[in-house]
VOLO-724681 format. One record per residue (C-alpha): x, y, z. Coordinates in steps of 0.2 Angstrom, whole numbers, padded with zeros to 4 digits, always signed. Last residue first. Example, Ala and Ser with C-alpha at 12.3 -4.5 7.8 and 13.67 -1.06 7.14 Angstrom:
<sites>
+0068-0005+0036 +0062-0022+0039 
</sites>
This chain:
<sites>
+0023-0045-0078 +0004-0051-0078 +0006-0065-0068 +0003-0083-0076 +0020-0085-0077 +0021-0082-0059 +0012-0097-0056 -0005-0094-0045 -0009-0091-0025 -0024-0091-0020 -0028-0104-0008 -0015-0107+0003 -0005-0091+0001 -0024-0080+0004 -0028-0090+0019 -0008-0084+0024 -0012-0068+0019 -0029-0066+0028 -0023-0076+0044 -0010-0061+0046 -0024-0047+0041 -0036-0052+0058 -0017-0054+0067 -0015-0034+0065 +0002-0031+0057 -0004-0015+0046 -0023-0017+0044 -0023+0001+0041 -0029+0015+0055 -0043+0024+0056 -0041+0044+0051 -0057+0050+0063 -0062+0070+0064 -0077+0076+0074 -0086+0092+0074 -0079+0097+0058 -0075+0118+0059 -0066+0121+0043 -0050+0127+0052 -0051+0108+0059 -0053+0100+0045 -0038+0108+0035 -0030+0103+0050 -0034+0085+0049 -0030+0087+0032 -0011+0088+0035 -0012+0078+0050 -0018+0063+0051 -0021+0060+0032 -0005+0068+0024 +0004+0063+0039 -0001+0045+0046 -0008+0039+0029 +0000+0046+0014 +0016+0046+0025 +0015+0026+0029 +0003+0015+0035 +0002-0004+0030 -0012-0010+0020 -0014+0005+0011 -0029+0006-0004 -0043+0010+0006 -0039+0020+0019 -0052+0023+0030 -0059+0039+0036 -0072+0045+0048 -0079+0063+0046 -0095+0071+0055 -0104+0082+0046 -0105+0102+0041 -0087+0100+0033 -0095+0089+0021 -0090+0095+0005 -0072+0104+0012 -0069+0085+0017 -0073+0081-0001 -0062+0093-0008 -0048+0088+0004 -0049+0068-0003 -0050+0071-0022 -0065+0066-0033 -0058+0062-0042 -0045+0052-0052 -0030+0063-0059 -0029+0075-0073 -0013+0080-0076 -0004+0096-0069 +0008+0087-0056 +0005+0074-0041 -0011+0068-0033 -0009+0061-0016 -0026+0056-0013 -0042+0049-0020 -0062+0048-0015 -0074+0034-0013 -0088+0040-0002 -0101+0031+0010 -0114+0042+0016 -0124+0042+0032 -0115+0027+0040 -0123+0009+0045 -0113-0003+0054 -0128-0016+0057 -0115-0030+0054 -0124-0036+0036 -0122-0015+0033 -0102-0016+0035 -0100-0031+0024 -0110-0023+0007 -0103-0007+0012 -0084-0015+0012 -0088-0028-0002 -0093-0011-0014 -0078-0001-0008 -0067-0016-0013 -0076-0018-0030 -0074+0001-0031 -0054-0001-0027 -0052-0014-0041 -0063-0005-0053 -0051+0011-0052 -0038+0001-0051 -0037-0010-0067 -0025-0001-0079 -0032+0000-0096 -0026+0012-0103 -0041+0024-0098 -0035+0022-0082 -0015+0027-0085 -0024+0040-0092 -0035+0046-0079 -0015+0048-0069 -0018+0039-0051 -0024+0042-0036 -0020+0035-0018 -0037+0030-0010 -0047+0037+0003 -0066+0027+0008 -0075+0042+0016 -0086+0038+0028 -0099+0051+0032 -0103+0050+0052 -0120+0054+0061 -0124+0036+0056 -0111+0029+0064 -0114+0032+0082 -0097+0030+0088 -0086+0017+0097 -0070+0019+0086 -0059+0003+0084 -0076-0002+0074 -0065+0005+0059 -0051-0005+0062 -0061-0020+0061 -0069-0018+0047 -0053-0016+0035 -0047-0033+0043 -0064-0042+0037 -0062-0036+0022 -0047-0042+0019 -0051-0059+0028 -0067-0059+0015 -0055-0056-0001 -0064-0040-0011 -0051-0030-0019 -0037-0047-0015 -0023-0042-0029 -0006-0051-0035 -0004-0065-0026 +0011-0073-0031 +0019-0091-0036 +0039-0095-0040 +0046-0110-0039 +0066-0107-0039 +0081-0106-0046 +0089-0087-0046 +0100-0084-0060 +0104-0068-0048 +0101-0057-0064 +0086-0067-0069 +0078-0066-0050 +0081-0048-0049 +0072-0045-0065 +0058-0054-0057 +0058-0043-0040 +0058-0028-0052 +0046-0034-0062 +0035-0039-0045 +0036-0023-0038 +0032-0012-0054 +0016-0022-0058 +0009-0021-0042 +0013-0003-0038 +0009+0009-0054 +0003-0007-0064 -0009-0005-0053 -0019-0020-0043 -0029-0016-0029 -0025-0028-0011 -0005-0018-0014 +0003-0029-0001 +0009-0038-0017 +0013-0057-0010 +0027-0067-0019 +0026-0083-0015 +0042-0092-0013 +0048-0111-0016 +0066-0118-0017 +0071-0107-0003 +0093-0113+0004 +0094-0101+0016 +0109-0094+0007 +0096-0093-0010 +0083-0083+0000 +0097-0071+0006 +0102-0067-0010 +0084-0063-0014 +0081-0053-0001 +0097-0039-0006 +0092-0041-0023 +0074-0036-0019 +0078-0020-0010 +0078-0020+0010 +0081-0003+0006 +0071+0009-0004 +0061+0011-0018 +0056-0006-0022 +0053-0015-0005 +0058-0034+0001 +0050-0041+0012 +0052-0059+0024 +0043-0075+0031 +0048-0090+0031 +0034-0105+0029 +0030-0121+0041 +0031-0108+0054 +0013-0101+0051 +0003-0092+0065 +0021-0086+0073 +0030-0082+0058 +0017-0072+0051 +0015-0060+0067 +0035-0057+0065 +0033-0053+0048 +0022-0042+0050 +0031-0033+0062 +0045-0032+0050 +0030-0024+0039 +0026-0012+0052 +0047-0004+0054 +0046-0005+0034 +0030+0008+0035 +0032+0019+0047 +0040+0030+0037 +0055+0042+0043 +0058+0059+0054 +0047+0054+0067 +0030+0059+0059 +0033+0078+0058 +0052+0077+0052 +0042+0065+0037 +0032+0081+0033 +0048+0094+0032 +0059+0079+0022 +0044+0079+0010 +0044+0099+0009 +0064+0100+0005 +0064+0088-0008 +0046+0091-0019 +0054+0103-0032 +0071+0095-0032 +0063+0079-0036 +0051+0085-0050 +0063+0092-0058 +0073+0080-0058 +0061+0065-0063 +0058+0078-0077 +0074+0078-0084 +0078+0057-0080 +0059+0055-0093 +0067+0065-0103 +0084+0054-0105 +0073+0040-0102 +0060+0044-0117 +0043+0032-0114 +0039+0046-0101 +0027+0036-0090 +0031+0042-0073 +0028+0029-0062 +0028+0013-0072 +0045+0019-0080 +0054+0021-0061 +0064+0038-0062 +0051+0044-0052 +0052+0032-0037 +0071+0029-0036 +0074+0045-0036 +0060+0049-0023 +0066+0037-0011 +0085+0041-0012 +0079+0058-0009 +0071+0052+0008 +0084+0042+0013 +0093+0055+0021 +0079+0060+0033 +0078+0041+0039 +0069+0024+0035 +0062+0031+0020 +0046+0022+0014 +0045+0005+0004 +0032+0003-0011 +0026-0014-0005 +0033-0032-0008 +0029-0047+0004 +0040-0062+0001 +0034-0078+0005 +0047-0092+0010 +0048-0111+0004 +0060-0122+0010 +0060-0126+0027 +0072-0136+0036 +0082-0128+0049 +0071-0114+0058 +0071-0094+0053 +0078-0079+0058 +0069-0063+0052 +0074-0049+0042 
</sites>
């Protein structure tokens, strides 16, 4: 966590999904994420803990094998701390900190410091930019449950979603023009994590959320003469026999294996293993044994100081009371 100066007050909490910090964490990151109730929707718990098991076991040894390939852990609590560190800097009126659902720091572990410091005020900020009740949702209940437990007293706003916030896209933009190409002899293909159709036809607002986001993204990219062949929205990571969103990210590489590829990461803001493994690598090969020319992953916003000034324009503008939120 970070150290902060005598006298302030009010801290801002960043909450994301969390990501094993070693190999042995890594089934304590997939309990914690399929027995979560927003995750697998099994209104049962005692079937709903069955098929968390099963679905645990069967994914154990091959996730530890993919995190062993990007440094045996996720990058993506090491780039938040670094997030941190680039908030504090442009805004030391606030203190910044995170707290993760599935793995360490947890929230009550965040809050108790919060209280030792002496935070009256907090803004929750989801580092999800498309709401889901999936991430979203789940984050800030557990946060809030926390709270209750803690008898935590204190003013509590959040940001729950930014899909087409300026800064945002702004910080999107410019990791793709990292890459000094001729655009237009590349599709871009806008990858987002999928979720269940049903949770969709629910009512859960993601789909819209990340084609609002794809929308700004194409509408901001052509006003800065960044022009592609074809702009795609396409979904990763699905799980199980359901029927996911489509169309999935490897069938739409196979698609356009006679072009060049870029890809941006819609939904991350930080990278973790859907990003630098299953992206980076994992269909990187399957590019490769199709023959594509040229093969870009760009990068996530992740600590850039483009994203800093968005979150804390975001805080200063956007935030609402958490009673307003829909937890």
């Amino acid at each position: 966590m970070n150290d902060m100066q005598t006298n302030i007050d009010e801290a801002v909490v960043l909450l994301n999904m969390g990501g094993p910090n070693n190999l042995f964490e890594v089934e304590t990151f997939l309990k914690n994420m399929f027995n979560d109730p927003l995750i697998l929707t099994i209104k049962n718990p005692f079937i709903r803990k069955f098929v968390a098991n099963m679905i645990i076991n069967s994914r154990l040894e091959k996730a530890q094998n993919n995190y062993k390939h990007i440094g045996s852990k996720s990058p993506l609590v090491e780039l938040t701390f670094s997030l941190t560190k680039v908030l504090q800097n442009l805004d030391p009126s606030r203190f910044y900190t995170y707290a993760m659902r599935y793995t360490p720091p947890y929230s009550d572990l965040v809050i108790r410091e919060l209280i030792e410091k002496g935070i009256s005020k907090i803004t929750l900020f989801s580092m999800y930019p498309q709401y889901s009740n999936t991430t979203t949702l789940s984050s800030v209940r557990e946060f809030m449950r926390c709270v209750k437990e803690l008898d935590y007293k204190a003013e509590i706003k959040i940001i729950e979603n930014y899909p087409t916030y300026s800064g945002f896209i702004q910080s999107c933009i410019e990791r793709i023009k990292e890459y000094s190409v001729d655009y237009s002899d590349y599709v871009l293909l806008l990858s987002a994590h999928s979720i269940p159709k049903q949770m969709v036809d629910s009512g859960d607002p993601y789909k819209d959320e990340i084609e609002n986001s794809a929308s700004s993204l194409k509408e901001e990219l052509s006003k800065q003469g960044i022009n592609f062949k074809k702009i795609i929205i396409c979904y990763q990571s699905k799980i199980g026999p359901v029927k996911w969103l489509e169309p999935y990210t490897v069938d739409v590489i196979k698609k356009y294996k006679d072009y060049n590829i870029m890809i941006y990461p819609l939904a991350f803001s930080i990278d973790n293993s859907e990003t630098v493994y299953e992206l980076e690598i994992e269909n990187r090969k399957i590019a490769n044994q199709l023959g594509i020319k040229d093969y870009i992953v760009c990068k996530c916003p992740n600590d850039s100081t483009t994203f800093a000034k968005a979150i804390i324009d975001l805080i200063n503008s956007k935030g609402k009371n958490i009673n307003d939120a829909k937890i």
